[in-house]
FIMARTOR-130964 format. One line per 10 residues: number of its first residue (from 1); their letters; for each residue x, y, z of C-alpha. Coordinates in steps of 0.1 Angstrom, whole numbers, plus 2048, in hexadecimal, padded with zeros to 3 digits. Layout:
NUM) A) X/Y/Z  ...
// end
This chain:
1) XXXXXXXXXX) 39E/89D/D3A  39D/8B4/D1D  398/8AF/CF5  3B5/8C0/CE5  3B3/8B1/CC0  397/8A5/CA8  3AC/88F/C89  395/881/C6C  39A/86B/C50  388/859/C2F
11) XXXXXXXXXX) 391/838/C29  383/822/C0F  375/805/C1A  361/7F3/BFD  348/7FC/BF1  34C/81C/C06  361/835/C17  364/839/C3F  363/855/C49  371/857/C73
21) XXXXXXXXXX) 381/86E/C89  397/869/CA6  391/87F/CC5  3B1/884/CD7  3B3/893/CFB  3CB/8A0/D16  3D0/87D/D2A  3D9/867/D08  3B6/856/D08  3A9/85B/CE3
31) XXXXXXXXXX) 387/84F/CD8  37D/845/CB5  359/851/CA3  349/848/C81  334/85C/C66  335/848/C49  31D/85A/C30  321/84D/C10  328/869/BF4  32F/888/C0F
41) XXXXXXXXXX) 34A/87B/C1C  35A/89D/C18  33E/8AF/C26  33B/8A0/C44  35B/89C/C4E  35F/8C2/C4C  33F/8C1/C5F  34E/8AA/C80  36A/8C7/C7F  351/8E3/C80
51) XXXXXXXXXX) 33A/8D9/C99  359/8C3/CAB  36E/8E0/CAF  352/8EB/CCF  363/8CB/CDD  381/8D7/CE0  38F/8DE/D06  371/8CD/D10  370/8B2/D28  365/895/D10
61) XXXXXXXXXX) 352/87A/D2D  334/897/D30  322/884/D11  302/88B/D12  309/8AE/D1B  322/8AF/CF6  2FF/8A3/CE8  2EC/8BB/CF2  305/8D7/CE8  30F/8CD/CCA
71) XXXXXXXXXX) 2EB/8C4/CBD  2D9/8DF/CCC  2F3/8FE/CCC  2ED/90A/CAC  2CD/918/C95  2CF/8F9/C77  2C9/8D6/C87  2CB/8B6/C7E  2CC/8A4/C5C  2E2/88B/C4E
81) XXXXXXXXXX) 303/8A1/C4D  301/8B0/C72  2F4/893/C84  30F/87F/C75  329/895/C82  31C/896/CA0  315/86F/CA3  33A/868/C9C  345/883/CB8  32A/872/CCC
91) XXXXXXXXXX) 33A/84E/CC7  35D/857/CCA  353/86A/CEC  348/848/CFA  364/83A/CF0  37D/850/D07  360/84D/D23  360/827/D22  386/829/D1C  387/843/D3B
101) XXXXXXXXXX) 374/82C/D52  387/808/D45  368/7FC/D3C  354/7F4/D1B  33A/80D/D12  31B/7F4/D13  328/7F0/D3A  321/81A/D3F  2FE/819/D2C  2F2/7FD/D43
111) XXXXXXXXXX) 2FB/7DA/D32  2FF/7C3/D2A  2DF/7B4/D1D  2E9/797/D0D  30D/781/D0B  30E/78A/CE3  304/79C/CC5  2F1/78B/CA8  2F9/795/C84  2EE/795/C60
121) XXXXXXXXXX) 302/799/C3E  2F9/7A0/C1D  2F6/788/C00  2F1/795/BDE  2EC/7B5/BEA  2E7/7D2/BC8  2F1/7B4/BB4  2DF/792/BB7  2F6/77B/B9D  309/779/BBE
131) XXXXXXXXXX) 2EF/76E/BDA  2F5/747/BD7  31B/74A/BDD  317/763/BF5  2FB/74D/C0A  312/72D/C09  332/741/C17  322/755/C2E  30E/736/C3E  32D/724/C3C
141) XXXXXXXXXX) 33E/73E/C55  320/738/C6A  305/757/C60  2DE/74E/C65  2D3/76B/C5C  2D4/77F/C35  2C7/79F/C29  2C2/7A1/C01  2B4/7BE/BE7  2BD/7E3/BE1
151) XXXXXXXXXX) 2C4/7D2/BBC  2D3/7ED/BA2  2C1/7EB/B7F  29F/7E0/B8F  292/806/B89  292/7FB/B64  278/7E4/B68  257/7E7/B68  240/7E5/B8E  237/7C9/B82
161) XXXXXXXXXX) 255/7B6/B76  266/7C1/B91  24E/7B0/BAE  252/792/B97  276/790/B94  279/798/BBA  264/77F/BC6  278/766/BAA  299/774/BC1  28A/76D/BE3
171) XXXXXXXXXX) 27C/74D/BDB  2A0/740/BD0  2B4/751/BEB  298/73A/C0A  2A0/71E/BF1  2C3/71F/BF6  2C5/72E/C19  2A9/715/C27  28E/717/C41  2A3/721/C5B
181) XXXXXXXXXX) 2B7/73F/C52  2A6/763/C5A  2A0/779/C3C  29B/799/C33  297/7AD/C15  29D/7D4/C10  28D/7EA/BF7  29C/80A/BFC  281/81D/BFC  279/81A/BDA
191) XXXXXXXXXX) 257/80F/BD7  234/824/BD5  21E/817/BEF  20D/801/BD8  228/7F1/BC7  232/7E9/BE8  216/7DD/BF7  215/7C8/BD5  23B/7BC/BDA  234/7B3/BFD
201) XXXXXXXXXX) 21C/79E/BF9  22C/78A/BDC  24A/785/BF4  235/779/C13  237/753/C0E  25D/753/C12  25C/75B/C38  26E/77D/C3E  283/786/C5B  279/7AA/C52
211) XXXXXXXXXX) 273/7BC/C31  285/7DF/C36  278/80A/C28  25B/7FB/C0D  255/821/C07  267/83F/C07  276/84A/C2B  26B/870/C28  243/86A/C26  231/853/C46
221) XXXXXXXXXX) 213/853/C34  21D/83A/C18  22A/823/C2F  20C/824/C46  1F6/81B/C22  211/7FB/C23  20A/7F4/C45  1E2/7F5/C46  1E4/7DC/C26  1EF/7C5/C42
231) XXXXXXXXXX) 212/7AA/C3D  217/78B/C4E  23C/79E/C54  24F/7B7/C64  257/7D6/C58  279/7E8/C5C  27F/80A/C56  290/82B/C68  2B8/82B/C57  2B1/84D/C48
241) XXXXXXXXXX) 2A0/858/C67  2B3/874/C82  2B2/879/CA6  294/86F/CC0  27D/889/CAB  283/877/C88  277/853/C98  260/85F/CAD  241/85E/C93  24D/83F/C83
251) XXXXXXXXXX) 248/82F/CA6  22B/842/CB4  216/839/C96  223/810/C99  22F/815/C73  245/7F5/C7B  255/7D9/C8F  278/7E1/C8A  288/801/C85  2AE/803/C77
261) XXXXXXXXXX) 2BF/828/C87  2E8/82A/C7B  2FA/831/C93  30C/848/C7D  2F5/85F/C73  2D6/85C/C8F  2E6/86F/CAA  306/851/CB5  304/83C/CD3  2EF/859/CEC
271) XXXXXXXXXX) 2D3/85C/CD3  2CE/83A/CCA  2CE/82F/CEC  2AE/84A/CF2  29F/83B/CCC  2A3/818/CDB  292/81D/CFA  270/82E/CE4  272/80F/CCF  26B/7FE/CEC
281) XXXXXXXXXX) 24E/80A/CFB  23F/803/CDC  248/7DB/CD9  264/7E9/CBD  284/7D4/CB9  2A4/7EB/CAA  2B9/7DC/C90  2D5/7F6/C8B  2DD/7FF/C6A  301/7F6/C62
291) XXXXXXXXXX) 310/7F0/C3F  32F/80A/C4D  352/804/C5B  35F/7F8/C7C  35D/816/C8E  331/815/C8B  334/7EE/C92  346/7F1/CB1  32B/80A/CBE  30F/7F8/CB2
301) XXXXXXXXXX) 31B/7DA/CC5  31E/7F3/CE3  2FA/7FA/CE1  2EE/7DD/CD5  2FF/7CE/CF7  2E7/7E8/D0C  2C6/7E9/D01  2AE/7CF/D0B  29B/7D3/CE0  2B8/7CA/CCF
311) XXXXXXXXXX) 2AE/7B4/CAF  2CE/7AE/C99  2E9/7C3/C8A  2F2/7C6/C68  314/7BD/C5C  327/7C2/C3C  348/7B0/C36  35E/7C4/C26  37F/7B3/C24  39A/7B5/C26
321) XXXXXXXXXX) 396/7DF/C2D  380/7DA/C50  39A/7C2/C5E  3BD/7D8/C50  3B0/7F8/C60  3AF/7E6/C86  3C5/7E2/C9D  3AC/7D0/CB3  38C/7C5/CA1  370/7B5/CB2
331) XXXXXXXXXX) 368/78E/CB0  354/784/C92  34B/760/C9C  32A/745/C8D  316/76A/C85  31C/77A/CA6  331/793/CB5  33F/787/CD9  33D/7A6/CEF  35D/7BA/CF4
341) XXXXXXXXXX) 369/7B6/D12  386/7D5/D0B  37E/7F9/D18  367/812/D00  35C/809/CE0  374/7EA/CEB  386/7F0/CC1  3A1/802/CB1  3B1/813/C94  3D1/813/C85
351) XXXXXXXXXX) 3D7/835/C72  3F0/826/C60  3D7/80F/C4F  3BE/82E/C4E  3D8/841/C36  3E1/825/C20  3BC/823/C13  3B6/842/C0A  396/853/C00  387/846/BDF
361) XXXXXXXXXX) 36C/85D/BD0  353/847/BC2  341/856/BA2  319/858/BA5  302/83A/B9F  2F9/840/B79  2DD/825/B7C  2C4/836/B8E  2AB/83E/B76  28A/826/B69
371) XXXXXXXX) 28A/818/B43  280/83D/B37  2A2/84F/B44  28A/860/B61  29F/860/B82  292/846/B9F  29E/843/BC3  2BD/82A/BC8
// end
């Protein structure tokens, strides 16, 4: 078997664009790869073509081997735009090899582990006027688990109204969720390390699944200063991380309980198998990160289904686009995903569907910035 054609395209999806290609091959078995990255959707879809094109001819099954070519074959590594090329190519190689062998992938990568795949949604997520509804529908279709924060206008408030008004958020959303439902709470990576340590411990009577990046991603030393302060929580971090070498501090130095790679930009379904298997050696659930399309849930449910750490996977609704674009989606059912029992990533797409939402550029967040007009992280 042979690639002959790399096709990509950009769909909007709410509240982002898609971004997936389709590897095509010799013997009619095509396999389907995601690297959503929201505001480069341009740049690295012309990135899957340049570093894809090596594919070409190729004999698509030898995976790890693609890996190693693709990530390794060239002077600039890694980073966000690369490794997601490469971690779509990566997925949509899988695909074919599951396809090739009539077997889902989680079957080739040793599974399964378990008979189904726990998830989480949103509620009030960037806006919190909309967490109540949002709890009540989404434990009405069976969810026990919520993730909340990553509010937009909090930067306007002070440090200290905003650990207020956070902890006035959290405290309503376990009110209305009740005792039993797992939360968890992101920051973004917003906070110094002593606004965070101070946030944290505001928010530790309400009983947190996890509370996910307190600091900045790009410095280990502030979150260490969080993690000596000492939480009656976990601590979830790594969805801005790359590759073995970008976790491999973050779990050498026991920084947290949970970390959070994207399948779409840490290296696809061969790397995050090897980031798993670190975790664990360290006690280290994962928790992919996943607010993309159908293309990165069908693969995280792949892994998910192999790996003997896996925690929970994130889920974002995104109707009606996620359901239009496939032609065979994967069972949604009480806040699980059943295990596919079809060959690959066991999904599909329908390019029809693809083209009819089109690419919508989204204009830059024009709320990033404190009460003063100086420019914060989002």
């Amino acid at each position: 078997m042979k690639v002959t054609a790399l096709t990509t395209y950009i769909t909007w999806g709410d509240p982002r664009n898609w971004v997936f290609v389709k590897v095509q091959t010799d013997e009619g078995i095509y396999g389907w790869g995601e690297a959503t990255v929201e505001g480069r959707e341009r740049t690295v879809e012309a990135a899957i073509h340049e570093v894809g094109d090596a594919l070409i001819g190729e004999d698509p099954t030898a995976v790890e081997h693609h890996w190693q070519r693709l990530f390794r074959l060239g002077f600039w590594k890694g980073g966000v735009i690369l490794t997601s090329a490469l971690s779509a190519l990566d997925q949509a190689c899988w695909d074919i090899a599951g396809k090739a062998c009539g077997k889902p992938v989680y079957r080739l990568l040793g599974g399964p582990t378990r008979s189904r795949i726990r998830l989480y949604t949103h509620v009030g997520i960037y806006d919190p006027t909309r967490m109540i509804d949002d709890v009540e529908r989404h434990k009405s279709e069976g969810f026990t688990a919520f993730k909340t924060g990553a509010w937009h206008g909090d930067a306007r408030l002070s440090e200290r109204e905003a650990v207020r008004v956070f902890a006035q958020r959290v405290a309503q959303l376990r009110e209305i969720a009740g005792p039993d439902v797992d939360l968890m709470i992101d920051n973004h990576g917003r906070s110094r390390p002593g606004a965070a340590i101070r946030l944290m411990r505001a928010l530790e009577p309400y009983d947190l699944y996890f509370f996910e990046e307190p600091t900045p991603p790009e410095n280990l030393e502030a979150l260490a200063k969080v993690v000596q302060a000492g939480f009656d929580m976990d601590i979830a971090a790594g969805e801005r991380l790359y590759t073995k070498w970008g976790f491999r501090e973050l779990l050498e130095r026991q920084l947290v309980n949970v970390i959070q790679p994207d399948v779409c930009h840490a290296g696809g379904i061969t790397e995050l198998k090897k980031i798993a298997a670190l975790a664990e050696t360290y006690y280290v659930q994962v928790a992919p990160h996943n607010p993309q399309g159908p293309v990165s849930m069908a693969a995280c449910v792949q892994l998910g289904a192999a790996i003997p750490n896996f925690a929970i996977l994130e889920y974002v609704h995104s109707q009606p686009w996620r359901d239009r674009i496939q032609s065979q989606p994967l069972v949604v059912r009480d806040g699980h995903v059943e295990l596919p029992i079809l060959p690959g990533l066991g999904i599909d797409l329908d390019e029809e569907a693809l083209r009819a939402s089109p690419y919508n550029p989204r204009p830059r967040r024009q709320d990033a910035t404190d009460a003063y007009g100086a420019v914060v992280d989002v």
